[in-house]
N, C-alpha and C positions, 0 to 999 in steps of 0.2 A: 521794726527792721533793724536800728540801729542795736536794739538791746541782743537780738540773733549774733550779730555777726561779733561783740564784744564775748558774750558769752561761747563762739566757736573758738575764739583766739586765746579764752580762757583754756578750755580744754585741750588744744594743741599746748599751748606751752605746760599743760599739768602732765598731759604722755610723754612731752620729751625729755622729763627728768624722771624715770621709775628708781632709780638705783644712789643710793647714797651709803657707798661702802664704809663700817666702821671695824676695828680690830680691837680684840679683846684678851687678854692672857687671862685665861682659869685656872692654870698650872700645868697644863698638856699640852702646851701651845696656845694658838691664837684662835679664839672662834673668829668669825667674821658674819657681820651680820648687816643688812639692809635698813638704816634708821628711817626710811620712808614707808616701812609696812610694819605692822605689831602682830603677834601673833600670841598668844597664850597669854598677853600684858605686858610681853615683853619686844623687842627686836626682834625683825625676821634672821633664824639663819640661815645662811645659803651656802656657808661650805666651813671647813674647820684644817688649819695650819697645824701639823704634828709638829710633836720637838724633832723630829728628823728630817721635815719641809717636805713632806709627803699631803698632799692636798684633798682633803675628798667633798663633791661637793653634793650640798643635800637638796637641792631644786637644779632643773633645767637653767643656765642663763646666757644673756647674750657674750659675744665675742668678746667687748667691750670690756664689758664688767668681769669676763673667766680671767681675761688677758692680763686687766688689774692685781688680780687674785695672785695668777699665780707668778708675775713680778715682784710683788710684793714678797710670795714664798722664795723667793732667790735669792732677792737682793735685802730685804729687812734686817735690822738687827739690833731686837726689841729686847729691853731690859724687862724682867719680872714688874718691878714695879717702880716707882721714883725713889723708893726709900733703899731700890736694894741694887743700883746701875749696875753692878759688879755682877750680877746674876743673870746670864742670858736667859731668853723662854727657849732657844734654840740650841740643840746639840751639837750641827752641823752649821761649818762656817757659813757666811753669803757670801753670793757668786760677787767679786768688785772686778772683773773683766767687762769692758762694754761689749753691748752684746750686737753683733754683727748690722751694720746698716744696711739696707737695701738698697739706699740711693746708690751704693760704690756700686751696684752691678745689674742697674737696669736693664742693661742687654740682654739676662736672663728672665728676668719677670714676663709673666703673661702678657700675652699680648692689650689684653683689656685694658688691664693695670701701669701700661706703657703708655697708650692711649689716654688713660684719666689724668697722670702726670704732666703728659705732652698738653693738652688743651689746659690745662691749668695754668701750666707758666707760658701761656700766649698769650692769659688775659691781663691786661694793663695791671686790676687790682688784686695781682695774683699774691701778694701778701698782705692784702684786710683780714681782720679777723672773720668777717662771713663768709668770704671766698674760700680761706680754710677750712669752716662748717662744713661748706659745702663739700668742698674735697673729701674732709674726713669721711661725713655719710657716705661720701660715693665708694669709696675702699672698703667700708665695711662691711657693703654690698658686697664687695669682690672678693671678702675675707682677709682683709690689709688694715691696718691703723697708721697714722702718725702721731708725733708730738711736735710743737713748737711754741717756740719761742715767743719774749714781749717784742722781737722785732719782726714777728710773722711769718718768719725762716721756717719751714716744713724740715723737722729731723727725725732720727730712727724708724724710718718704715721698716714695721715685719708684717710678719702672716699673725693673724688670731686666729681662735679657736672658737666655738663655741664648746660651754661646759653642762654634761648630763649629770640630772640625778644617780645617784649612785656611784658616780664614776671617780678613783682615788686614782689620781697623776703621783707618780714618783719621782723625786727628784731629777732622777737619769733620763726619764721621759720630759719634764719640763724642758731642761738641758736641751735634750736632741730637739722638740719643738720652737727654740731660738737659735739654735745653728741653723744655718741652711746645708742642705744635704749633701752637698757635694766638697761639704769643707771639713777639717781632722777633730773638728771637735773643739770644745771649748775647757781650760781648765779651772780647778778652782783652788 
């Protein structure tokens, strides 16, 4: 019995990490590949950064890890190699505007999403790091992320995505995807 319920706790903690994003400059930009799954003997890839930050990506994946993606395609700003700093992989600047928080304007957010925040910060240990866990999964249930802080401080809530195979995001499309919609835009 005991050996059952070790070896259940095995397997939850081995699905809750599927995704261990890395970046790679080949000379066209950045592949981006999965170091938790091999495929051909090599790295999974799961989407590829143009020199123009144009994104496509080559498998389904969750919010989480698109959302990664295509931060990373806005705001990076990767040299070719170490020997050659002066050389961007990128043609197009990155975005260094921050990009709109959603706590400034709770009063808009869905109602759910209003709801998961409100009960959040009622709870005594509403800044542990498990209480955060927890938050986060619930958001990304609702299509939301945060990030925070060593002092447990929940910051930048936006909307994610989920990202399809096949599907190439363009720069102007990421863009619009972190404005929220009813604002002039963001520049770069």
């Amino acid at each position: 019995m005991i050996g059952r319920v070790v070896k259940q706790e095995t397997t939850i903690m081995h699905t809750k990490v599927d995704f261990d994003l890395g970046y790679a400059s080949l000379g066209n930009g950045l592949a981006v590949f999965n170091r938790l799954k091999q495929q051909d003997g090599d790295y999974q890839r799961v989407a590829h950064i143009a020199a123009t930050r144009d994104v496509s990506f080559y498998t389904d994946l969750p919010a989480p890890e698109a959302d990664a993606i295509r931060y990373h395609a806005l705001t990076a700003d990767p040299s070719v190699s170490v020997s050659q700093p002066e050389k961007k992989v990128f043609h197009v600047s990155a975005v260094h505007e921050d990009f709109p928080d959603l706590f400034e304007r709770m009063d808009e957010l869905p109602e759910n999403v209003q709801q998961a925040l409100l009960l959040h910060g009622e709870r005594d240990d509403c800044n542990d790091y498990g209480a955060l866990d927890e938050l986060q999964k619930q958001l990304i249930s609702l299509g939301y992320t945060i990030e925070s802080g060593l002092d447990g401080e929940a910051y930048d809530l936006r909307e994610v995505f989920k990202a399809h195979k096949g599907e190439v995001e363009s720069l102007e499309d990421m863009l619009r995807a972190y404005t929220p919609r009813h604002s002039s835009g963001m520049s770069m």
